[in-house]
C-alpha positions in Angstrom: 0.0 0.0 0.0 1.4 3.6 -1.2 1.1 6.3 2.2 0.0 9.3 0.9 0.7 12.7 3.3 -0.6 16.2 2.7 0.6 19.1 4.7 -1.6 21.0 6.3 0.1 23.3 8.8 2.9 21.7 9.2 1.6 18.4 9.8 1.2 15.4 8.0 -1.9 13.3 8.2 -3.6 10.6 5.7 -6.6 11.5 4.3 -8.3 8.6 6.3 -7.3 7.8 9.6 -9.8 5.2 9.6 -9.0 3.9 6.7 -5.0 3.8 7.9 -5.8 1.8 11.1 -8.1 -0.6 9.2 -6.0 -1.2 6.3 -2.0 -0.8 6.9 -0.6 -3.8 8.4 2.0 -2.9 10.6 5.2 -4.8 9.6 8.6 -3.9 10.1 9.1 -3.4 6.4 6.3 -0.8 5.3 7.4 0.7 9.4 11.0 0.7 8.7 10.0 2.8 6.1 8.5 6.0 8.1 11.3 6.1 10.9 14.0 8.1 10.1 17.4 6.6 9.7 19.0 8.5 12.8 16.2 6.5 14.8 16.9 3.3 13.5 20.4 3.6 13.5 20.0 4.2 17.2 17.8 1.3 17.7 20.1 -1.1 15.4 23.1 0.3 17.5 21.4 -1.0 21.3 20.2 -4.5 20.0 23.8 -4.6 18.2 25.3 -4.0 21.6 23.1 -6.7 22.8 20.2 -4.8 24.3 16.5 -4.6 23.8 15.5 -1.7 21.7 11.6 -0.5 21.5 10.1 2.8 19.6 7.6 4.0 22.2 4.8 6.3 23.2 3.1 9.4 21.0 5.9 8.1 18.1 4.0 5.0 17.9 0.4 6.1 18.2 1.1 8.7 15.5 3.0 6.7 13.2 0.2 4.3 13.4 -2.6 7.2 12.5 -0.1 8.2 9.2 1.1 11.2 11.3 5.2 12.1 11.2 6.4 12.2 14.9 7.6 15.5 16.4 10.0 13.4 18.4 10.9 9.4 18.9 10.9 7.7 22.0 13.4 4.7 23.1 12.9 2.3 25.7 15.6 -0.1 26.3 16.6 -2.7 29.2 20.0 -0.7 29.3 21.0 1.1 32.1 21.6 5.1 31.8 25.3 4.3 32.0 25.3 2.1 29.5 23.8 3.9 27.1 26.3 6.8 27.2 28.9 4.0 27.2 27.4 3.6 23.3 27.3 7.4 21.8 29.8 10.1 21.9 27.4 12.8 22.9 24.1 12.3 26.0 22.8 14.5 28.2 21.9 13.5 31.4 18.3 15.0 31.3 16.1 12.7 33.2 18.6 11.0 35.0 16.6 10.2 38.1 14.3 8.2 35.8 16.8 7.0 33.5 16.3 9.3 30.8 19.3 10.1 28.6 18.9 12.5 25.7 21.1 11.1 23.0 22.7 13.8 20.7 22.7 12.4 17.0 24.3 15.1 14.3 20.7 15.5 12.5 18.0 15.1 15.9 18.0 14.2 19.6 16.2 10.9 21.2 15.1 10.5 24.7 16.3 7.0 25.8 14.4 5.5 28.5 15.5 2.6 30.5 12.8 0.3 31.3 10.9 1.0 34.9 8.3 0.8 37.0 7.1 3.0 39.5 6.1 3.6 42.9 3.7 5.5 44.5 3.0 9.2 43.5 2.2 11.2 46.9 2.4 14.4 45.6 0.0 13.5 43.0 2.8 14.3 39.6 5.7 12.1 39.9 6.4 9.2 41.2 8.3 8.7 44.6 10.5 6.5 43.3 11.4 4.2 40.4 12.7 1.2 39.7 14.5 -0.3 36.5 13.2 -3.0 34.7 13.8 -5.8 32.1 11.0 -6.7 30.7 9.3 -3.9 28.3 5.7 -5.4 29.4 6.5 -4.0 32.9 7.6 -0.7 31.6 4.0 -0.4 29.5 1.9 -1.5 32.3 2.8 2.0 33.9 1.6 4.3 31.0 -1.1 6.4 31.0 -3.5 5.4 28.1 -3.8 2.1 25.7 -3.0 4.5 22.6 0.3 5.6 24.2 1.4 2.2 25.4 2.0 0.8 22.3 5.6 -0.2 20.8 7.6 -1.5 17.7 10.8 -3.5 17.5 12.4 -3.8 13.8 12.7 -7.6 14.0 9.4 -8.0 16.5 7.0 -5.7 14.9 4.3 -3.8 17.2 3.7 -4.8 20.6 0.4 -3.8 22.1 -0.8 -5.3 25.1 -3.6 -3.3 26.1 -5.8 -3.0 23.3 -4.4 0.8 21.9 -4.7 -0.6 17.9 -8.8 -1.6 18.7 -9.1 1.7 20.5 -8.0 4.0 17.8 -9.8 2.4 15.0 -12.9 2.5 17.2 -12.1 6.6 18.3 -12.0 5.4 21.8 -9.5 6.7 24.8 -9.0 4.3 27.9 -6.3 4.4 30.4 -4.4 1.4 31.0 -5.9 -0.4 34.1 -8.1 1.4 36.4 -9.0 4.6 35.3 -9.1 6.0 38.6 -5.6 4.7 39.8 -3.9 6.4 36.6 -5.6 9.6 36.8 -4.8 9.9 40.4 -1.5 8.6 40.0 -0.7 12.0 37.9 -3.0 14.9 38.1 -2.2 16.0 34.8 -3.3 13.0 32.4 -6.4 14.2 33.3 -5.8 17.4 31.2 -3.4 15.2 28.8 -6.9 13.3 28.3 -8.8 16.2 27.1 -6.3 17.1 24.3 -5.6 13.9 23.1 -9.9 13.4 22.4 -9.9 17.0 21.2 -6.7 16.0 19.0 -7.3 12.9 17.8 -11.3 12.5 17.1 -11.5 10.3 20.3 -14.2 9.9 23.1 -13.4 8.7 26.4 -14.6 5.6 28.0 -17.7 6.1 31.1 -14.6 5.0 33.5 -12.5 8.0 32.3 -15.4 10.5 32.6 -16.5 8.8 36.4 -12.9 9.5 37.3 -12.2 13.0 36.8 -15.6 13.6 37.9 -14.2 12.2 41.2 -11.0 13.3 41.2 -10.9 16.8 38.9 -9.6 18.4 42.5 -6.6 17.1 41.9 -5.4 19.2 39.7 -5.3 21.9 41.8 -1.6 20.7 43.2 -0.4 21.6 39.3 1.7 23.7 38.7 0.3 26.6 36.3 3.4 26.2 34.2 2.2 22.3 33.0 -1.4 23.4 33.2 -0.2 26.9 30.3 1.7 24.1 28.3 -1.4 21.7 28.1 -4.0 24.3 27.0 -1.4 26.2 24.7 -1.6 22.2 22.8 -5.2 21.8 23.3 -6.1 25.9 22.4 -5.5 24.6 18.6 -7.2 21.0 18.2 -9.1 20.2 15.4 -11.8 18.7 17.1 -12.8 20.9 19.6 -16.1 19.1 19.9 -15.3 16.5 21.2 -15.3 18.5 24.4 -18.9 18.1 24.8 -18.2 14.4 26.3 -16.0 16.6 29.5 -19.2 19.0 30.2 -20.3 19.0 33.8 -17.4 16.8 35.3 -16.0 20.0 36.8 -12.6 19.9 35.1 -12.4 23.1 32.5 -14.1 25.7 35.2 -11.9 24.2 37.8 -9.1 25.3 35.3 -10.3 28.7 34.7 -10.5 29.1 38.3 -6.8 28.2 39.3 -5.5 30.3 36.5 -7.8 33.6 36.1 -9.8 33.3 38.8 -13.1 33.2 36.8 -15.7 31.6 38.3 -17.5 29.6 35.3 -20.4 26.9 34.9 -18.5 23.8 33.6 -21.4 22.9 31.2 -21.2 26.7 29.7 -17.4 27.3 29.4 -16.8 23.9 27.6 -19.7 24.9 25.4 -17.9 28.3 24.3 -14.8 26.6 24.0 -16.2 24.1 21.7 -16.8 26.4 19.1 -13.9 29.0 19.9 -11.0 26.1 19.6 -9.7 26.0 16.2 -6.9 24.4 14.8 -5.8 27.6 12.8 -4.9 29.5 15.8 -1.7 31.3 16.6 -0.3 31.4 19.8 -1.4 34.9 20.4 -4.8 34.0 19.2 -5.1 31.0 21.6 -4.7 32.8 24.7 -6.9 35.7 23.5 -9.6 32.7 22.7 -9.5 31.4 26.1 -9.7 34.2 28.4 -12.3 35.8 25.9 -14.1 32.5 26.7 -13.9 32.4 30.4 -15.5 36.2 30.5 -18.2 35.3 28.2 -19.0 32.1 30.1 -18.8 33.3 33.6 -21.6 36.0 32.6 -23.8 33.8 30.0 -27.0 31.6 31.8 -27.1 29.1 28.8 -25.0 26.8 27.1 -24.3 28.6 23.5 -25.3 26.4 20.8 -22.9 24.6 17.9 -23.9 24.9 14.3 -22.0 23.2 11.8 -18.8 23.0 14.4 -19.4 27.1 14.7 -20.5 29.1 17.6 -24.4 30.2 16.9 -25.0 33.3 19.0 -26.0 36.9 18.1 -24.5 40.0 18.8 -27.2 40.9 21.1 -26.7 37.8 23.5 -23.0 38.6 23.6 -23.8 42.0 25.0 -26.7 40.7 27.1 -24.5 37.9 28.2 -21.4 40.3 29.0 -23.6 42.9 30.4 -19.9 44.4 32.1 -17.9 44.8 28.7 -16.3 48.0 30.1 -14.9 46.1 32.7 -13.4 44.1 30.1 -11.7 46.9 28.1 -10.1 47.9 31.1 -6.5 47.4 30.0 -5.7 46.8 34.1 -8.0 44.0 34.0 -7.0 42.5 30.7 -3.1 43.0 31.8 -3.9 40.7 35.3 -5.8 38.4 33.1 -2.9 37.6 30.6 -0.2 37.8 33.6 -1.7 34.8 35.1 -1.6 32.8 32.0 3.0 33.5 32.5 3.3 33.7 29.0 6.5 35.2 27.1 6.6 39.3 27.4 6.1 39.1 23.5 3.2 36.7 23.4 1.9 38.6 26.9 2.0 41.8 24.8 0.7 40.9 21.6 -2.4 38.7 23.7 -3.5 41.9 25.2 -3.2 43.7 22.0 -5.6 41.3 20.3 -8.2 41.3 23.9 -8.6 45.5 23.4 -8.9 45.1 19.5 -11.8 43.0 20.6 -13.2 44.6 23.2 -12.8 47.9 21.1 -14.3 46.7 18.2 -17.5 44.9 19.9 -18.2 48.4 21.9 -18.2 50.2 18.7 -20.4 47.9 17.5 -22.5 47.9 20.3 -23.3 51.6 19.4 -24.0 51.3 16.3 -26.6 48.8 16.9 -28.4 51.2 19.9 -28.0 54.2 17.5 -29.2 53.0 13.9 -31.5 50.3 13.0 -28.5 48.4 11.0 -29.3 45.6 8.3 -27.0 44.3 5.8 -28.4 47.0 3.3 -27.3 49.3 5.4 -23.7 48.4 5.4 -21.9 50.3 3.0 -18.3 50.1 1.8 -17.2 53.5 2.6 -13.2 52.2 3.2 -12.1 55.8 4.5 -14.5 55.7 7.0 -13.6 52.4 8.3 -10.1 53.2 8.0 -10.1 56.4 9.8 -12.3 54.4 12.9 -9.5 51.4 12.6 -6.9 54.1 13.4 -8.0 55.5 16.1 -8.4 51.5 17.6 -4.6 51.0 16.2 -3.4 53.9 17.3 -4.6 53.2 20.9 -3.6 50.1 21.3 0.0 50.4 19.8 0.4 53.2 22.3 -1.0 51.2 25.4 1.5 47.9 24.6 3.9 50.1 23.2 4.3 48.1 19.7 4.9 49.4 16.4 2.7 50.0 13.9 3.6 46.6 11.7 3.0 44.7 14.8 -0.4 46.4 15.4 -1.9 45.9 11.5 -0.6 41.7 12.0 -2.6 41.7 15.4 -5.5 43.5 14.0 -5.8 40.6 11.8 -5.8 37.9 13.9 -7.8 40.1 16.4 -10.3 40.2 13.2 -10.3 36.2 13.1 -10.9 35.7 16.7 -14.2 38.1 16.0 -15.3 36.2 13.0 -15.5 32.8 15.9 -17.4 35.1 18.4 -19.7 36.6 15.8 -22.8 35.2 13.4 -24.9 38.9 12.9 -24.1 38.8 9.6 -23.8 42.7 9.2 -21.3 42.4 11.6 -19.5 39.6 9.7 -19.8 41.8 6.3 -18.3 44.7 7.8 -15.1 42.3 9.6 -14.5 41.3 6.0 -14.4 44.8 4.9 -12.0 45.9 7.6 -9.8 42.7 7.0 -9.0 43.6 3.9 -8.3 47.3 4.9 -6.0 46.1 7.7 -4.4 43.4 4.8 -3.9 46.3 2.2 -3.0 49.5 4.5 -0.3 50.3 2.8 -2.3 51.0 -0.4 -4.6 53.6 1.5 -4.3 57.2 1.8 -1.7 59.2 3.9 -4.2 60.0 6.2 -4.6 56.4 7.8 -1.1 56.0 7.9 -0.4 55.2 11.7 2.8 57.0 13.5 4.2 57.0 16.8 3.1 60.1 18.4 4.8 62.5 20.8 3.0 65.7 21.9 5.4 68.7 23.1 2.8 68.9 25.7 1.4 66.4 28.8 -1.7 65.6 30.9 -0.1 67.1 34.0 1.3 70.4 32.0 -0.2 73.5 33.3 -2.8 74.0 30.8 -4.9 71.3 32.3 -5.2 72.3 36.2 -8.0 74.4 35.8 -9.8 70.8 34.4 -12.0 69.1 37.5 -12.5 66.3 34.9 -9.6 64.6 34.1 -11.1 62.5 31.8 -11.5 65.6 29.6 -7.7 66.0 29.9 -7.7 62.4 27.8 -9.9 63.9 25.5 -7.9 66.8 24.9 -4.9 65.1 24.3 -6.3 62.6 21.9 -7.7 65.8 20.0 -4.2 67.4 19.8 -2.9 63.8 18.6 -5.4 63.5 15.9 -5.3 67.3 15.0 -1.3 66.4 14.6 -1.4 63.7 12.4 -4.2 65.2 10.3 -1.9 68.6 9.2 1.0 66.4 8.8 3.1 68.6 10.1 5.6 69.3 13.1 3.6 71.5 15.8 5.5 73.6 18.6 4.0 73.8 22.3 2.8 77.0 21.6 1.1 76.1 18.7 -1.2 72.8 20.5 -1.8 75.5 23.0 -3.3 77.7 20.8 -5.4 75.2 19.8 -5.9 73.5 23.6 -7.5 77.4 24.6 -9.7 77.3 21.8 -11.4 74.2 22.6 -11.2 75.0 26.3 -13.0 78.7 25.4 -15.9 76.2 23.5 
């Protein structure tokens, strides 16, 4: 049988699964064949040496669905030691569980010596391990049947617990007693969510009755693992499949550890079900979930899916988030996105993206109390838009101090994230007109051109403390900016006073 692979970003998958597992028989030829040879060099060089030499983990599972591996797994009844004995170059980087990263001149492998484990107290790693010889007993410890699969390149595939049957029948189990392994480690129960929402699985009644039981125990993760697992599952192509997790407690749990939101579980995986997309950026992801905790934590309903697609009208977004200023408040957002401990650069470009949005739906939100808008009424008048988009860029490159490339980019993907949120279809019709504003603002006129702005003048000159209202001291300010850029033309102090005492006279 010929293996087909497209590309679809970035990764490699058959046209059929299904088809895959049904079809391929797994043989150590048509295998051989899909491992690169850095990887089987490795293995040939163990069993040359006289050890046992076993592809295992995601590797298999993957290789199995028609999916390249990110990264291959060796298990081998060799001590630590011994394997360093055999390559020039090994990092010690799991020593304590006889992990050594073997440095090949095109990849790096993690070889594992076989083990079992003890106990885990503090509810993430074991207490102690102990090394093995016989790769059944280093299976038996895994998480789930599709991960505890392996293949030898004289002995084929090994599975023992049934991880073939449970992938052609979509099906996630853990190996033994579901709630011994989700105990065991706190975070399989999170690794369980992305691998359904990943792979096109549904978990077993066991799986579900566990976390329902046992969901507290996540609690004792650290956020770091918890950020890592939702930056995977934040893009997963089958973001439905977190229907089969509503009401167990685990995702509001989540958004309570890390955000402090509290959320109905039933409502926050049913905004996340339409809101996860596989086409999402980093930035994009973050902005997606913390969007989706503030929606769910004011909505009273679970939204409803059409077609994989959020079904929900702009006025029950603003009836559900009846506190949207709240939300634009860049303090707020700023605490939000600190307690997801993301990069400064992905921190600064996920608030960018949160005040597009926020911006954009309060504009929105006016024009809906003010005028009785249909999609006749929407009318491609692209200076308009564009001057309105400016002021919004202009903002929000000032507030996270990024330049004004940076800001057109984020306004894109800040467009994208409101195309998920979003089914008024005036709305939608004018999203498309400002997306391909923000794609072609370089072919618009000088006067949406978007500069960095510095005023010879400040909020706590002078002029302004006869002003009560400071807010009208904002107002001021972003009159003398806009007056600036519209003259094109350097202004002196005394010149934007000038100006100031006229308005201040009106």
């Amino acid at each position: 049988m010929i293996i087909t692979y497209l590309r679809v970003k970035n990764v490699y998958a058959l046209m059929s699964i299904r088809a895959l597992a049904l079809e391929v028989r797994l043989t150590s030829e048509n295998w051989f064949s899909l491992v690169p040879e850095p990887v089987t060099g490795l293995l040939r060089c163990l069993n040359q040496a006289g050890y046992e030499a076993w592809l295992v983990g995601g590797c298999v599972r993957d290789m199995f669905l028609g999916i390249v591996p990110d990264d291959y797994d060796v298990a081998t009844d060799a001590r630590p030691d011994e394997v360093c004995d055999l390559f020039d170059r090994c990092l010690e980087t799991g020593i304590d569980h006889g992990t050594v990263t073997v440095m090949l001149p095109d990849m790096s492998i993690e070889v594992t010596t076989y083990r079992s484990e003890g106990s885990y107290s503090d509810g993430r790693r074991p207490d102690s391990v102990r090394y093995e010889n016989d790769i059944k007993l280093d299976l038996a410890r895994r998480d789930f049947t599709i991960n505890s699969m392996a293949w030898h390149p004289e002995q084929g595939l090994l599975d023992l617990y049934g991880g073939v049957v449970d992938l052609q029948n979509r099906i996630l189990r853990c190996v033994g007693r579901a709630e011994l392994r989700l105990t065991e480690d706190a975070l399989r129960q999170l690794r369980a969510v992305r691998f359904c929402l990943t792979y096109n699985l549904d978990p077993d009644d066991e799986m579900i009755a566990a976390i329902a039981r046992y969901h507290g125990g996540v609690l004792s993760l650290s956020t770091e693992r918890i950020i890592v697992e939702l930056s995977r599952t934040g893009r997963a192509q089958y973001a439905d499949k977190l229907s089969a997790f509503a009401g167990v407690g685990l995702i509001s749990l989540i958004y309570r550890k890390l955000f402090n939101i509290s959320v109905d579980d039933s409502i926050i995986t049913g905004f996340l079900a339409g809101m996860i997309q596989p086409y999402w950026q980093q930035n994009q992801i973050w902005s997606v979930l913390i969007t989706g905790g503030i929606l769910a934590s004011h909505a009273s309903n679970v939204p409803k899916l059409i077609d994989g697609r959020l079904s929900i009208s702009i006025e029950v977004w603003f009836a559900a988030v009846k506190d949207i200023a709240a939300y634009r408040n860049r303090d707020k957002i700023t605490e939000l996105v600190r307690q997801a401990r993301l990069s400064q650069a992905a921190a600064t470009s996920t608030q960018a993206i949160l005040l597009f949005v926020s911006y954009r739906l309060m504009i929105f939100r006016t024009d809906l109390r003010r005028f009785e808008l249909s999609c006749e009424d929407v009318h491609h008048d692209d200076l308009r838009r564009g001057r309105r988009l400016k002021m919004m860029l202009r903002n929000i490159a000032m507030l996270c101090r990024i330049s004004a490339r940076q800001v057109l980019e984020l306004g894109l993907q800040a467009v994208e994230v409101l195309h998920v949120l979003i089914s008024e279809e005036n709305f939608r019709i004018e999203l498309e007109a400002e997306k391909h504003l923000l794609a072609n603002w370089q072919k618009f006129p000088g006067e949406l051109i978007i500069k960095p702005v510095q005023l010879p003048i400040r909020g706590n000159d002078e002029a302004f403390a006869d002003i009560a209202d400071r807010r009208k001291t904002g107002l001021y300010l972003e009159r003398l900016i806009s007056s600036k850029i519209h003259v094109s033309r350097q202004q002196s102090r005394d010149d934007l006073l000038e100006r100031l005492s006229g308005w201040l006279m009106h």
